[in-house]
C-alpha positions as CSV (number, residue, x, y, z in Angstrom):
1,X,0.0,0.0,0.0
2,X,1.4,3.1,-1.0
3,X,1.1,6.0,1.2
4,X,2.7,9.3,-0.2
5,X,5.6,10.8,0.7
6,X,3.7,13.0,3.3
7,X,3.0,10.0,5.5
8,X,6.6,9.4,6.6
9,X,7.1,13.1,7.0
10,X,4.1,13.4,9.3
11,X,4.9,10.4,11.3
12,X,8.6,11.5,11.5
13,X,7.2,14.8,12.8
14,X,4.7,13.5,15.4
15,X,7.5,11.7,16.3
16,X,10.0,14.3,17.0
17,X,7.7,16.2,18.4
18,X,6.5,13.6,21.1
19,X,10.0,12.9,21.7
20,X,10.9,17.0,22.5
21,X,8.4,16.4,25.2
22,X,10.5,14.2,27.3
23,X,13.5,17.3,27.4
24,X,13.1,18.7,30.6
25,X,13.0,22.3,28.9
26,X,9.4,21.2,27.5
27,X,8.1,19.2,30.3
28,X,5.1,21.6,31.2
29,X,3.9,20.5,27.2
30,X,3.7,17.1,28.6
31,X,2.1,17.6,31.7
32,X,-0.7,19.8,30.0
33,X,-3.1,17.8,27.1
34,X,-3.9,20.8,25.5
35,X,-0.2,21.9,24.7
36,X,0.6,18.4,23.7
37,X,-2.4,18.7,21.1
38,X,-1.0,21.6,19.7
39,X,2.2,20.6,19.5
40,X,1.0,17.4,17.3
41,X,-1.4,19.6,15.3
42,X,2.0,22.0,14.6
43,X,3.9,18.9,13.6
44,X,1.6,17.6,11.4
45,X,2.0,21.2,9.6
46,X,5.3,20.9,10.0
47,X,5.7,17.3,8.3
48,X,3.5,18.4,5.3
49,X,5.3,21.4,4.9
50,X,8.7,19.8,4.3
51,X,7.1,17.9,2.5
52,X,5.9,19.3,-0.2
53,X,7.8,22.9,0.1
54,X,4.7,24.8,1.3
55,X,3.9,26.1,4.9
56,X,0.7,27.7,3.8
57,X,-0.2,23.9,2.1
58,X,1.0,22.3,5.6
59,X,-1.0,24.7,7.8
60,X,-4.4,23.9,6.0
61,X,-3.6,20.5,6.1
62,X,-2.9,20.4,9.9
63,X,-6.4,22.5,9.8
64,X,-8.0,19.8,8.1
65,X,-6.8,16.8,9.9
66,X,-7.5,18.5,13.1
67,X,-10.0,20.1,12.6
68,X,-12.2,19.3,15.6
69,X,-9.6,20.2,17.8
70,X,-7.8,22.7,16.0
71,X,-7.3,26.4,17.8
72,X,-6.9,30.0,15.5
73,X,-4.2,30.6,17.7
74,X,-2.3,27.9,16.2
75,X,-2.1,29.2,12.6
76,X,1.2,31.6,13.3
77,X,2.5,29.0,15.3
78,X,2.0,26.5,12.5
79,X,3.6,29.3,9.7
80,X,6.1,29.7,11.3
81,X,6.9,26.3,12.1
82,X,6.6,24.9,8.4
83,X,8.5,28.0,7.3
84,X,11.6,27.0,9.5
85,X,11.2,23.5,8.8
86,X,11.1,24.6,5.1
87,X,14.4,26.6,5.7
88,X,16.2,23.8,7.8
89,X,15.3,21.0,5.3
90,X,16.8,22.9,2.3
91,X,19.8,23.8,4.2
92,X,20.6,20.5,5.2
93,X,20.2,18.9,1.7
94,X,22.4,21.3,0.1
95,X,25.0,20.7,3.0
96,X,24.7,17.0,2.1
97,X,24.8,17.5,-1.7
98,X,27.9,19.2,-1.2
99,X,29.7,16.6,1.4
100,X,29.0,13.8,-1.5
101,X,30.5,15.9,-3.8
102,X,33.9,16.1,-2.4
């Protein structure tokens, strides 16, 4: 069964993300259900975005997935999440096209 390339990114995401939680600088995200859902919700934006190249793409989707949980107030946080991620991803594949160049 095929499943996209978003479906690794958004797992890899969720992932990361539920693994930050266990760093004692975000333990109150843990301890509180609410941040933790918004946390997912921004990773989900996060994994479509690098996906694909778009945060405005990756902040619908998160919108649509979660959408019965989803909060306004998460939109700029999921921007500028999928922006960065956007940024970070790029970066790092040009660094690693370079290394296997030399």
């Amino acid at each position: 069964v095929s499943i996209g390339r978003e479906g690794p990114f958004v797992h890899m995401a969720a992932i990361i993300a539920t693994q930050l939680t266990r760093v004692p600088f975000f333990a109150s995200i843990r301890q509180s259900p609410f941040l933790a859902r918004q946390m997912q919700a921004v990773a989900v934006a996060v994994g479509v975005a690098t996906c694909f190249g778009a945060p405005v793409g990756g902040v619908l989707f998160a919108i649509e997935v979660t959408s019965t949980i989803f909060m306004v107030s998460n939109l700029w946080k999921c921007f500028f999440c999928s922006a960065w991620s956007i940024v970070m991803f790029r970066t790092l594949h040009e660094i690693a096209a370079i290394a296997t160049y030399d």
